[in-house]
C-alpha positions in Angstrom: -19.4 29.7 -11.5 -19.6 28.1 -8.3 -17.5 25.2 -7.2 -18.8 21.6 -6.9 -15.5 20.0 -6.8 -12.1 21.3 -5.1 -8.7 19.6 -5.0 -5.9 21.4 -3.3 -2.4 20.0 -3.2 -3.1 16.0 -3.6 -0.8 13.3 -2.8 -1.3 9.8 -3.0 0.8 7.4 -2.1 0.6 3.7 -2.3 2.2 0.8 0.4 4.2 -2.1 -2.0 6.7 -4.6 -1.6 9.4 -2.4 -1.6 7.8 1.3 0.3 5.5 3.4 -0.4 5.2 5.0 -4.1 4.1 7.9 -4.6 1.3 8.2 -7.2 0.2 11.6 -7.7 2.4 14.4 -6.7 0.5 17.9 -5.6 -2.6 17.9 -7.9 -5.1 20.7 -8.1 -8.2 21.2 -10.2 -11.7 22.8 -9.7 -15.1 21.2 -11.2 -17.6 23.7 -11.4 -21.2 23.4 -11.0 -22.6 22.1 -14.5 -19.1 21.8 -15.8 -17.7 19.1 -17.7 -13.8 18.9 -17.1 -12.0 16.1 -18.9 -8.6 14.9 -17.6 -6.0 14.1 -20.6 -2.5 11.7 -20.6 -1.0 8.9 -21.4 -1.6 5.6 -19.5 0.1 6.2 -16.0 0.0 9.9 -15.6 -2.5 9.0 -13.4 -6.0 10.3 -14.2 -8.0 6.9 -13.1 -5.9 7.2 -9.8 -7.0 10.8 -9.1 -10.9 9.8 -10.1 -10.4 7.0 -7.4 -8.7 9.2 -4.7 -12.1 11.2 -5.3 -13.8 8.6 -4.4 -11.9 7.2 -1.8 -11.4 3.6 -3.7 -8.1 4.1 -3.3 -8.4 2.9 0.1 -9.5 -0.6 -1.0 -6.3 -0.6 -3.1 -3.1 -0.3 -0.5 -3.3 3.8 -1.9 -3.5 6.6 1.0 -3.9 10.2 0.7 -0.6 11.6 1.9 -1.7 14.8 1.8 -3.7 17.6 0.5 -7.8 17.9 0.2 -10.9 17.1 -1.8 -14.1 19.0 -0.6 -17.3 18.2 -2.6 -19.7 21.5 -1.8 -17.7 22.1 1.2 -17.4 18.2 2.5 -13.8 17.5 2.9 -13.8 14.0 1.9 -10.4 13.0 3.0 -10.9 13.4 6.5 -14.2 10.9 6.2 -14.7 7.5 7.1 -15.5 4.5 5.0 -19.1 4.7 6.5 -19.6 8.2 5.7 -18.4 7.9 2.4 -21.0 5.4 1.6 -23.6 7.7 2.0 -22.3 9.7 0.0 -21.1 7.5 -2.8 -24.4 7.1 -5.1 -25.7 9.9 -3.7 -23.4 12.8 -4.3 -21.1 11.6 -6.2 -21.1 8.7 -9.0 -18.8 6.8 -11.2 -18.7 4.6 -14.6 -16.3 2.6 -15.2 -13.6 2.0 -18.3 -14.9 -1.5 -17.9 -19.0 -2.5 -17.0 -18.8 -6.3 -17.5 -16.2 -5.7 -14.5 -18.1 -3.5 -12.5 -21.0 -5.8 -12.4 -21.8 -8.6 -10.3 -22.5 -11.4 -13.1 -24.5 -13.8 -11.1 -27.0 -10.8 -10.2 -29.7 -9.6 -12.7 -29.0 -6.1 -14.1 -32.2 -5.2 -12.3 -31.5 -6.7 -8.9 -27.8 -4.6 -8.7 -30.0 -1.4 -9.6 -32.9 -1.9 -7.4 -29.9 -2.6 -4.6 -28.5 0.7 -4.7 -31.7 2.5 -4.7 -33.5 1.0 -1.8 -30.2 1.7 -0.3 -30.3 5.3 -0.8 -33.0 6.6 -1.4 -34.9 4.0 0.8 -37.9 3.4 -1.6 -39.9 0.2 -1.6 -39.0 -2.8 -4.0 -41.8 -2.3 -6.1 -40.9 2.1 -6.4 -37.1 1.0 -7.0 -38.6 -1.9 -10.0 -40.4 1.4 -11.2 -37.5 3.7 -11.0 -34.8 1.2 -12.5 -37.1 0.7 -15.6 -37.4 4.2 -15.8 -33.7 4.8 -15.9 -32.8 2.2 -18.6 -35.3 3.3 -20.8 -33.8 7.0 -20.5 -30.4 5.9 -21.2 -32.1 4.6 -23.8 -32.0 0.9 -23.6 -35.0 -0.8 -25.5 -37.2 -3.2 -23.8 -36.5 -2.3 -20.2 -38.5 -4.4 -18.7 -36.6 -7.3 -20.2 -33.3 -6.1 -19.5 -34.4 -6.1 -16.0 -34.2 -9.8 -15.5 -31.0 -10.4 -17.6 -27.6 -11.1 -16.5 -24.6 -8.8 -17.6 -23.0 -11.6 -19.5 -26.7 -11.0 -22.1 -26.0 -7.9 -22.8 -24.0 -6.5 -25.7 -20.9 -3.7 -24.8 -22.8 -0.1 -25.5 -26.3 -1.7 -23.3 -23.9 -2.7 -20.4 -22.3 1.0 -20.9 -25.9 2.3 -20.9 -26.5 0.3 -17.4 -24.0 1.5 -15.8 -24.4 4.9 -17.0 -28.3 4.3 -15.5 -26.9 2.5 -12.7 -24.5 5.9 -11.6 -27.8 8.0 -11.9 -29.8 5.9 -10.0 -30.1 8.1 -7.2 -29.1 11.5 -8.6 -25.5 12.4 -7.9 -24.2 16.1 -8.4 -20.8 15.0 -9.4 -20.8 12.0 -12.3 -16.7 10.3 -13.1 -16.7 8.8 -16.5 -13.3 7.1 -16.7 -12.9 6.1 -20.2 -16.2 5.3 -20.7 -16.1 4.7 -24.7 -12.6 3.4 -25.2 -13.8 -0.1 -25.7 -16.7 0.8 -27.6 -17.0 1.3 -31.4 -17.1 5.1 -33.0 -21.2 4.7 -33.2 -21.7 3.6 -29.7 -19.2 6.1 -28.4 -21.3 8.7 -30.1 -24.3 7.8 -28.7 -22.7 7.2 -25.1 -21.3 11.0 -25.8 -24.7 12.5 -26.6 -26.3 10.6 -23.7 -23.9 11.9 -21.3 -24.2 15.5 -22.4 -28.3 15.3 -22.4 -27.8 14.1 -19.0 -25.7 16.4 -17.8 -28.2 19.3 -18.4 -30.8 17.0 -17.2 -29.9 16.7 -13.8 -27.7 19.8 -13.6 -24.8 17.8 -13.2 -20.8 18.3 -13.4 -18.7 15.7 -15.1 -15.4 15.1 -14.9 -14.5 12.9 -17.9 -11.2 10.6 -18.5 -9.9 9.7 -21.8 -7.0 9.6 -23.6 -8.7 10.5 -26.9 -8.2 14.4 -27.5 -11.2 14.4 -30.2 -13.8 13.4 -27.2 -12.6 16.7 -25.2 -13.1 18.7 -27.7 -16.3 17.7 -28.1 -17.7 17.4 -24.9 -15.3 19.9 -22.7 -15.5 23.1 -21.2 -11.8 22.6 -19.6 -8.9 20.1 -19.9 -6.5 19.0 -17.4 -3.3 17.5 -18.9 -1.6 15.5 -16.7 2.1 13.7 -16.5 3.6 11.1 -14.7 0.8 12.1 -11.5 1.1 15.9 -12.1 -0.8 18.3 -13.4 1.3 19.8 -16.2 -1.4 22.3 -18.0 -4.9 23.5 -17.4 -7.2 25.5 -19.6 -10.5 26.2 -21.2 -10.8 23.8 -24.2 -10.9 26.8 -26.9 -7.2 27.7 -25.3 -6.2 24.4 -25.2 -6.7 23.9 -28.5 -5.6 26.9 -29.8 -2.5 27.5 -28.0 -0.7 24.5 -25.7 1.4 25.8 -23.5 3.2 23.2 -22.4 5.4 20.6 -24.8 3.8 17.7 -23.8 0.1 18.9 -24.6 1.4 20.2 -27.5 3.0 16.5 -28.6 -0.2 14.9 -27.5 -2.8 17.4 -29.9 0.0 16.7 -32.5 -0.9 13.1 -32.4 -4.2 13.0 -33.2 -4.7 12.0 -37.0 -7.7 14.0 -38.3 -9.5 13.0 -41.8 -7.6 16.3 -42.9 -4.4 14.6 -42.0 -1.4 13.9 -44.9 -1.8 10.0 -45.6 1.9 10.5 -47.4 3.5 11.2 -44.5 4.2 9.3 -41.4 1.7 9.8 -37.9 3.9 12.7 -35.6 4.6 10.8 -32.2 5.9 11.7 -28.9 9.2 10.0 -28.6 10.1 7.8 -25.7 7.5 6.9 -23.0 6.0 8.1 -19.9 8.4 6.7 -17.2 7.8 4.4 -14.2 7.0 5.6 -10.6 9.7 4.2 -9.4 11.9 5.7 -11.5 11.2 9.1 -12.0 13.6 11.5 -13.5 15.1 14.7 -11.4 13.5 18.2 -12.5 10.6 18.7 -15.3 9.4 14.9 -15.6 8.9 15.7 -19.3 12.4 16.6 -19.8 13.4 13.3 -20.9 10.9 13.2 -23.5 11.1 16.8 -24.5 12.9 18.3 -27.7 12.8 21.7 -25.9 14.5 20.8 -22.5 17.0 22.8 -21.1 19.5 22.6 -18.1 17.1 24.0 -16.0 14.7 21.5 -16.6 16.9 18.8 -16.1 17.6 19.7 -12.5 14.7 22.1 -11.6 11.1 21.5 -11.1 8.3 23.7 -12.3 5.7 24.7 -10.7 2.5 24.7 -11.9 1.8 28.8 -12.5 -1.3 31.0 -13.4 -0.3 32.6 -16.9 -3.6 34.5 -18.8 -6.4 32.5 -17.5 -4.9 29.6 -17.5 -2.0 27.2 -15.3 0.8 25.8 -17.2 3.9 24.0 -15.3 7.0 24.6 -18.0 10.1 26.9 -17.5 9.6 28.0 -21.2 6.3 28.0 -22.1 6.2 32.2 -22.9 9.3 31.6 -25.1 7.6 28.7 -27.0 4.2 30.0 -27.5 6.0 33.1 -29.0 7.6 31.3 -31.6 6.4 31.6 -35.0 5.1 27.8 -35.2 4.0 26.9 -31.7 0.3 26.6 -32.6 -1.2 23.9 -33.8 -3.4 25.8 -36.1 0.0 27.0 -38.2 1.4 23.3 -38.4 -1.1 23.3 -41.5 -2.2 24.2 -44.8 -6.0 23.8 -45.4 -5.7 20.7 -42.9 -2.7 19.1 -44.4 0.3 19.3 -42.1 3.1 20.8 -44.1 6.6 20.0 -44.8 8.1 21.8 -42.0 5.8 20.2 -39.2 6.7 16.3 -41.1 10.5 17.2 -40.7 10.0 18.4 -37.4 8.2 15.7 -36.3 10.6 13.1 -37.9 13.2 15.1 -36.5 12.1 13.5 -32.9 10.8 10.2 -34.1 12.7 7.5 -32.4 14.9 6.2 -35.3 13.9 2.4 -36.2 17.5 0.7 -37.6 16.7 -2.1 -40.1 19.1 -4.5 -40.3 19.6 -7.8 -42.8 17.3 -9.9 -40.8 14.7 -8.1 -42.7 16.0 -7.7 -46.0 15.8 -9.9 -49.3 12.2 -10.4 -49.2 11.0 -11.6 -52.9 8.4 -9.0 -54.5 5.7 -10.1 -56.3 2.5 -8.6 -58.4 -0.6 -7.1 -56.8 -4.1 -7.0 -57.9 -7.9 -7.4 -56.8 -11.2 -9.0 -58.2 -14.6 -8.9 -56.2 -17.5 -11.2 -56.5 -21.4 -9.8 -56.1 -22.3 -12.9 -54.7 -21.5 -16.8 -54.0 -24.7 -17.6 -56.0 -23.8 -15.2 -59.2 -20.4 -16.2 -61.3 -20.1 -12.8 -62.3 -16.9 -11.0 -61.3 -16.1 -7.4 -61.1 -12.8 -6.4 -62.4 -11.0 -4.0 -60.7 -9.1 -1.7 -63.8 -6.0 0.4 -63.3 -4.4 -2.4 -61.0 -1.4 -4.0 -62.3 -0.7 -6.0 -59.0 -1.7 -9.8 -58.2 -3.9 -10.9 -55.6 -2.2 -11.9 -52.8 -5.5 -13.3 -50.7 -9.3 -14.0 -53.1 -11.7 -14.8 -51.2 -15.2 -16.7 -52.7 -18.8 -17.0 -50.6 -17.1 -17.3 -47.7 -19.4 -18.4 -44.8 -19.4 -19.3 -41.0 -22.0 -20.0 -39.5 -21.7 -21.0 -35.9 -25.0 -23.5 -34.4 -26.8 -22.4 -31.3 -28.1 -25.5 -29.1 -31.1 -25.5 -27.6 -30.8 -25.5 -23.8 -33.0 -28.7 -22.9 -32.7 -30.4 -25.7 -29.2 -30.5 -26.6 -30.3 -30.0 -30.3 -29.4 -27.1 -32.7 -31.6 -24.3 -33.4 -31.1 -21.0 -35.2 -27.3 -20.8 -36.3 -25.2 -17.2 -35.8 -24.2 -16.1 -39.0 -20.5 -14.4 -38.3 -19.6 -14.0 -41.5 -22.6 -14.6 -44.4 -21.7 -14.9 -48.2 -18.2 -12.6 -48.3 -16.4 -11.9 -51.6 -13.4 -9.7 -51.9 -9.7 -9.8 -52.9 -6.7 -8.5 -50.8 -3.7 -7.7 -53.4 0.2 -7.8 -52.7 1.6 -5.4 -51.0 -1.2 -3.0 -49.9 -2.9 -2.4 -46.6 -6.7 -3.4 -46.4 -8.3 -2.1 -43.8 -11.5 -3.5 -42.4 -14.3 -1.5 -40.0 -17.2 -2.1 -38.7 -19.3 -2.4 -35.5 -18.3 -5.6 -32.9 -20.7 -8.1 -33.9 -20.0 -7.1 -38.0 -17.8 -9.9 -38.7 -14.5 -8.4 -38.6 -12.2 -11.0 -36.7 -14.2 -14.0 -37.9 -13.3 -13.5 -41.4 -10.2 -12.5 -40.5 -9.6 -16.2 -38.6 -10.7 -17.1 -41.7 -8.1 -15.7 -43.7 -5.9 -17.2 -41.8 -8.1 -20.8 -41.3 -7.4 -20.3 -37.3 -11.3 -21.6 -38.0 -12.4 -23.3 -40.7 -15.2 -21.9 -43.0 -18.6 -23.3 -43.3 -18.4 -22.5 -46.8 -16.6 -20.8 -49.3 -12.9 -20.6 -50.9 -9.7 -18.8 -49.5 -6.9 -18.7 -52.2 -3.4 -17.7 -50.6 -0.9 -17.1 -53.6 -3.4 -19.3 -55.8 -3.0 -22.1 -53.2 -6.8 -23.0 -51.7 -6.1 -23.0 -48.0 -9.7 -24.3 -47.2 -8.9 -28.0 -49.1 -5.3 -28.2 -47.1 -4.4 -30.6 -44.2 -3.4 -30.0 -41.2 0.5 -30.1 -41.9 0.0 -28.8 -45.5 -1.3 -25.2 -43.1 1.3 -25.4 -40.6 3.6 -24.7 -43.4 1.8 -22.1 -45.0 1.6 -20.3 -42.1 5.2 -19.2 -42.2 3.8 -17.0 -44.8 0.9 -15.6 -42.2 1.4 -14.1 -39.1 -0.7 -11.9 -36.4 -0.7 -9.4 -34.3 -3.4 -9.4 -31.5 -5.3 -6.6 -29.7 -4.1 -7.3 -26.5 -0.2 -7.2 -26.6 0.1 -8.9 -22.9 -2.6 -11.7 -22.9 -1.1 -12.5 -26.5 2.7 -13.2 -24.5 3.3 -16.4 -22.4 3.9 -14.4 -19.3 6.5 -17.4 -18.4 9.0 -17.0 -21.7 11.0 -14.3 -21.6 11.6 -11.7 -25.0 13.9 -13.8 -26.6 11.6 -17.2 -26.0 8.5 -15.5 -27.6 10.4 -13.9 -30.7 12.7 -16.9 -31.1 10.2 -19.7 -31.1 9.3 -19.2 -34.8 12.5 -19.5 -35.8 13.0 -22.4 -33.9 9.9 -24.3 -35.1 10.3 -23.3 -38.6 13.7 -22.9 -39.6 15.6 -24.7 -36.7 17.4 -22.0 -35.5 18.9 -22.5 -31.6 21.8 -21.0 -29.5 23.6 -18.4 -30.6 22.0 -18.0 -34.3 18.3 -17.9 -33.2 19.8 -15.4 -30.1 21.5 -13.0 -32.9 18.2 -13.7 -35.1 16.4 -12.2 -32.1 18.6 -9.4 -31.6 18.3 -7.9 -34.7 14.7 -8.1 -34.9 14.6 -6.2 -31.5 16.5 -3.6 -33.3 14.4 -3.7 -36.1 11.1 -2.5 -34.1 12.8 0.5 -32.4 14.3 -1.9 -29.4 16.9 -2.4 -27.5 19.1 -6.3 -28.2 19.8 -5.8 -24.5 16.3 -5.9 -23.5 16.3 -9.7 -24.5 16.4 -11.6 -21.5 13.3 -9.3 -20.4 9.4 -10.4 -19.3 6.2 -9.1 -20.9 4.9 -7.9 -17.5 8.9 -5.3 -17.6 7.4 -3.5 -20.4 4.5 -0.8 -21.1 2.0 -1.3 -23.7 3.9 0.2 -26.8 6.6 -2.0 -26.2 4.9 -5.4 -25.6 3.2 -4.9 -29.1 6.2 -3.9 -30.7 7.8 -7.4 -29.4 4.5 -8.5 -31.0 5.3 -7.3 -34.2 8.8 -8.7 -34.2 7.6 -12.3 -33.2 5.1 -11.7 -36.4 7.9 -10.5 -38.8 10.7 -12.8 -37.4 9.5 -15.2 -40.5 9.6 -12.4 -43.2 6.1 -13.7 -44.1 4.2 -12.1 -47.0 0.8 -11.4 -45.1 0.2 -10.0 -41.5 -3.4 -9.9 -39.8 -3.6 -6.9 -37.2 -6.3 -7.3 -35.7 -7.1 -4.0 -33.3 -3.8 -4.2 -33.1 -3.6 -0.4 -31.6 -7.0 0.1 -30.0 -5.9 -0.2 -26.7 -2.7 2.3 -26.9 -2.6 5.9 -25.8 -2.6 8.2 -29.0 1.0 8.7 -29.5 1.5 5.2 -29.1 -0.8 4.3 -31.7 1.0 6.8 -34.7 4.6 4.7 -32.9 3.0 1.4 -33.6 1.7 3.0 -37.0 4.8 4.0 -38.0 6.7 1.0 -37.7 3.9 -1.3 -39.6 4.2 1.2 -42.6 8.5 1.2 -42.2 8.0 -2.6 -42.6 5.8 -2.5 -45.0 8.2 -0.7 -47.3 11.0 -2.8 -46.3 9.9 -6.0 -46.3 6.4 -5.2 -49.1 4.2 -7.0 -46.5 0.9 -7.0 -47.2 -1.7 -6.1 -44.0 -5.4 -6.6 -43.1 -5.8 -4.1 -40.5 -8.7 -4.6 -38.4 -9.8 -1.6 -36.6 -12.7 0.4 -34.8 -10.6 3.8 -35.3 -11.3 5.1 -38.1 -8.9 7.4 -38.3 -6.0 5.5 -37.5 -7.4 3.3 -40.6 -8.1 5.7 -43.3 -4.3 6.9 -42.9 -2.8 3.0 -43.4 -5.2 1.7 -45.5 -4.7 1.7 -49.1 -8.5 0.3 -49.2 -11.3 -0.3 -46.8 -14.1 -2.4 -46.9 -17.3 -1.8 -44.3 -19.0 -5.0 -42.5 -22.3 -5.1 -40.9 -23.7 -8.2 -39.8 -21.4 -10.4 -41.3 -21.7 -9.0 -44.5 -19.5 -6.3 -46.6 -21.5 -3.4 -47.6 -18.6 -1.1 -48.9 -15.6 -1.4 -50.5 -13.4 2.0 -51.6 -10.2 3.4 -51.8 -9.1 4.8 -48.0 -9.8 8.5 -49.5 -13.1 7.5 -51.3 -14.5 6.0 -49.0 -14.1 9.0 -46.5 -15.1 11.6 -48.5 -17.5 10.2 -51.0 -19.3 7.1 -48.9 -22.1 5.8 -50.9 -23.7 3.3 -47.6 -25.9 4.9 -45.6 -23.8 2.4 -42.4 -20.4 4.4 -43.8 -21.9 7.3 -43.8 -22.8 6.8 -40.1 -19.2 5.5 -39.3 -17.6 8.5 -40.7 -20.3 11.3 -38.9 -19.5 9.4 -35.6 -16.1 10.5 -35.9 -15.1 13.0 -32.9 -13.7 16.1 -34.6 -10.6 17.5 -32.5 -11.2 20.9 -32.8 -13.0 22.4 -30.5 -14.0 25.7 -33.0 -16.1 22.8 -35.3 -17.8 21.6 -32.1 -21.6 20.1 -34.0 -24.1 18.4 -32.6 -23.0 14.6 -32.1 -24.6 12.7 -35.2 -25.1 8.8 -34.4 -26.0 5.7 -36.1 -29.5 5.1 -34.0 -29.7 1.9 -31.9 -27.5 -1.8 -32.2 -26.5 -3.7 -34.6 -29.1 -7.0 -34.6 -28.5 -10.6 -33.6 -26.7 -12.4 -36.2 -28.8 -15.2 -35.2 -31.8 -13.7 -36.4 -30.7 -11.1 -39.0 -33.5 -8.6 -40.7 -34.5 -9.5 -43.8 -33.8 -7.6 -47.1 -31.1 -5.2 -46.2 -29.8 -5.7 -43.0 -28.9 -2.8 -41.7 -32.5 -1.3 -43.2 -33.7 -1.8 -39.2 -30.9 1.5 -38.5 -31.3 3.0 -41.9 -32.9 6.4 -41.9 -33.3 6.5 -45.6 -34.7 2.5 -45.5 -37.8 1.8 -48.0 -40.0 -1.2 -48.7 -37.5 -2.7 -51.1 -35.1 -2.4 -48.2 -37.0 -4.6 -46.2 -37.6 -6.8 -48.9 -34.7 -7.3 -50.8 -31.3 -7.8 -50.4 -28.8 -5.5 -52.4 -25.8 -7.0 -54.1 -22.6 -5.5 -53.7 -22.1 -4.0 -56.7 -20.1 -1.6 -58.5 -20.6 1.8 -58.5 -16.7 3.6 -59.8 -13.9 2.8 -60.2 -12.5 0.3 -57.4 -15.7 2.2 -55.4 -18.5 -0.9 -54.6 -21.3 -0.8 -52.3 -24.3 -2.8 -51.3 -27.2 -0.4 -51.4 -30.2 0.2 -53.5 -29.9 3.8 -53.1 -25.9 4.6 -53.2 -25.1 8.3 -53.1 
């Protein structure tokens, strides 16, 4: 196979307040025409920064290649100028970004910024470029085209933006496509769909892709080769099957080690990579993993590896012969008919960073658990829930909210968005409920609900038989002590301004007075209690990565000892190993403190293995509710059965054909009749158009709201 794209010996370095840092250190990889290579690490072992150096936006960002080259069929694209590399940019070589509503212009229609670049390029008339734009969205498969033309970015929903700017990069027919996380912010359906588009695509118009993502189940299903990288070097490279098979390298082996499967043990806790990747500025002497790795020697301590060509494949580890001769180095051994075993728990526990509890956390009361759910706000009949013993922490009755559109002349109110329409279910003490679904379901509104951060249009919410719905003002402020959160994003969520022991301490102070040096030793041991260090107090959100900001999270959120936690995405935007940390700690806490969660989450994953139950929205509506292990291996709804077939499967050997929930969810201002998801539903009849199922029960603690439940 021929080679499209060829880095030799990169180095970028980048001009800051205090010298130049470098940013990548002596990368080299291949792309070969036709091939799909996806790039694999943690946040800030520097994959987007190679994908930029490659396109020479790095330039535009105080970055400069120190050294090294990147030749694109021959074209060595370092030694270019900015002019030339606009002709080339489009052209020869695209890009989609982690984030469209960032990449486009919103005060431009999506069809003005795609006409732009192809009268620029391929210097067609306005009237060819209308033609070829339209023809481009409808093959990404946005409906309507025409439409979408003269609509801003702000009017369209995440996977159609996706869907432009995957058009957008084909525009004028590039050889080389860069995906940089192109589904991380995207639920499991749309991700599937933006999967299969890319790869029907990619045969298309004979392109090569070089894909980033920190999500190990995507490379398996879309890549021919995988470059792992590490603090801005390339630690391991080899065909996916080997990869897969046999890591050579620690770290690679930590990261596939991460991944929760639907195969994996629920009873025991996520295996994580200890520690974090470390800062630039501060990188450790010899193997940069060493700090990190339970297999470090001497020699890695003060000696670096070079990356070396070992059967077929390049690996950069002292000992990677030695390990991958050991009797439990592959991944496929770790486990028994898909269950990890014993050996691979210990092991992993074995390098789990140990999380000290302390008596900040202890003596929390205990109280019954339990769960009822009701078909419908307009039927009294409720379905008991047998073989539960435990009270109902949360019960929730035709809950509604309903949010009035104005008209944009008038000033009056038209159709209304229905966010959450007619919603009965019961959350009981002490368990995990986890709650999936597409963005636009009605996830986080019914979770503000819960909490009445909003107040419902209609409907009950009983909080430990209190109705919080009919409470004042003060009468919440108090029960709220009992109800914390912990948001999605762990550094817009932290007043940038307060330092650690200001944002965990204000809770204390407000509720139970505490200043000085009680709320400061209050703090402390909370910081102990989520894996970090009492030193670290006098710390600023921007000081610390990711993990750690949402772990300061969680200690603001348990600081109270409150009975109920909402997480809401609370580890979509963490690297894989972060997530089983964060995962981790919640179910430590749990079992310390019998906290009861709502975990809100598009990773489905991550939810089946802390949830103790799951219930499925769509357009503001539940249309499942199961056990965690039910509901994944028996789903009744044809919209669970979608979720769960959306699911990338990390192993490479089981590589299918990507199955996908067809099309977007609807408006909630003008929902389908009948059944609403019936517009999606492969299996939809008249009486699905007609008439709207109940959710009903169909085994024990199994309901669903479908005529036709499997």
């Amino acid at each position: 196979m021929s080679s499209l794209l060829e880095i030799e010996h990169l180095s970028v370095d980048f001009h800051t307040k205090k010298g130049l840092l470098q940013a990548l250190d002596n990368v080299s990889l291949t792309i070969g025409a036709g091939e799909t290579v996806c790039l694999v690490g943690e946040s800030g072992s520097g994959k987007t920064i190679t994908s930029k150096a490659i396109m020479r936006l790095i330039d535009y960002e105080n970055g400069r290649i120190a050294q090294g080259q990147i030749r694109l069929k021959g074209i060595d694209l370092t030694v270019l100028s900015q002019q030339e590399l606009r002709s080339l940019r489009g052209k020869k070589m695209a890009m989609v970004f982690q984030e469209p509503m960032a990449a486009f212009d919103p005060v431009y229609t999506i069809g003005y910024q795609l006409m732009e670049i192809i009268m620029e390029h391929d210097r067609k008339t306005r009237k060819q470029a209308w033609a070829h734009a339209v023809r481009l969205l409808n093959r990404v498969g946005i409906p309507e085209p025409e439409i979408r033309m003269k609509q801003y970015p702000g009017e369209l929903s995440g996977g159609m933006l996706q869907r432009a700017m995957i058009a957008m990069a084909l525009s004028c027919g590039p050889e080389l496509l860069i995906a940089d996380e192109p589904t991380t912010a995207l639920d499991v359906t749309i991700q599937s769909q933006i999967l299969q588009l890319l790869q029907e695509l990619k045969a298309e118009f004979n392109m090569s892709i070089l894909l980033i993502t920190h999500d190990l189940g995507i490379a398996a299903e879309v890549a021919n080769r995988i470059v792992v990288m590490y603090a801005g070097r390339v630690v391991e490279q080899a065909t996916t099957e080997k990869l897969f098979e046999l890591p050579l390298h620690p770290y690679t082996r930590g990261l596939l080690r991460s991944v929760a499967t639907l195969d994996t043990d629920r009873s025991s806790k996520l295996f994580s990579i200890p520690g974090a990747i470390p800062s630039l500025s501060a990188l450790p002497s010899g193997c940069l993993f060493h700090p990190r790795c339970p297999h470090a020697t001497e020699q890695c301590k003060n000696e670096t590896p070079p990356l070396a060509a070992k059967d077929g494949r390049e690996v950069a580890c002292w000992h990677s012969e030695q390990l991958a001769a050991s009797g439990d180095w592959r991944i496929s051994e770790l486990s028994v008919e898909g269950r990890v075993s014993a050996d691979a728990v210990e092991e992993a526990s074995e390098v789990k960073e140990e999380v000290t509890y302390v008596s900040a956390v202890d003596g929390v009361k205990v109280s019954g658990d339990g769960v009822q759910v009701k078909e419908s706000a307009k039927s009294s009949v409720t379905v008991a829930d047998t073989g539960h013993d435990k009270q109902n922490l949360f019960r929730v009755d035709g809950l509604r909210k309903y949010y009035p559109v104005k008209r944009s002349f008038s000033g009056r109110a038209g159709a209304s968005i229905r966010a959450v329409d007619d919603v009965s279910f019961s959350i009981r003490q002490g368990e995990t409920f986890g709650l999936v679904g597409e963005s636009g379901s009605g996830k986080s509104t019914l979770g503000r609900l819960l909490m009445q951060l909003e107040r419902p249009t209609s409907g009950q919410v009983w909080f430990q038989d209190r109705e919080l719905t009919k409470l004042g003002n003060s009468e919440l402020r108090s029960a709220r002590r009992d109800m914390q959160m912990i948001f999605q994003d762990p550094y817009g969520s932290l007043d940038p301004r307060w330092n650690v022991g200001d944002i965990i301490g204000e809770p204390l102070a407000v509720h139970e007075g505490l200043n000085g040096k009680a709320k400061r030793e209050r703090v402390e041991e909370l910081l102990s209690a989520v894996g970090l260090s009492p030193s670290l107090i006098t710390r600023y959100p921007h000081e610390f990565s990711g993990g750690q900001r949402q772990r300061i999270g969680i200690a603001r959120a348990i600081a109270l000892q409150p009975q109920f936690i909402l997480a809401d995405e609370a580890v979509s935007a963490l690297d894989v190993s972060v997530q089983a940390q964060i995962v981790n700690l919640l179910q430590d806490l749990q079992r310390k403190l019998d906290t009861t969660y709502l975990f809100i989450a598009h990773g489905l994953h991550i939810v089946r293995h802390i949830s103790d139950r799951i219930g499925v929205m769509y357009l503001g509506k539940l249309v499942e509710i199961a056990p965690s292990e039910e509901i994944f291996r028996h789903p009744a709804h044809p919209y669970t059965r979608g979720l769960v077939a959306s699911i990338p499967n990390p192993n490479p050997k089981n590589r299918r054909e990507l199955i996908t929930v067809q099309g977007e969810i609807p408006s909630p201002a003008k929902p389908p009749s009948g059944c609403r998801f019936h517009t999606r539903c492969p299996l939809a009849t008249s009486r699905c158009r007609e008439e709207a199922p109940e959710l009903t029960a169909i085994g024990t603690g199994h309901y669903a709201a479908c005529h036709y439940p499997t």
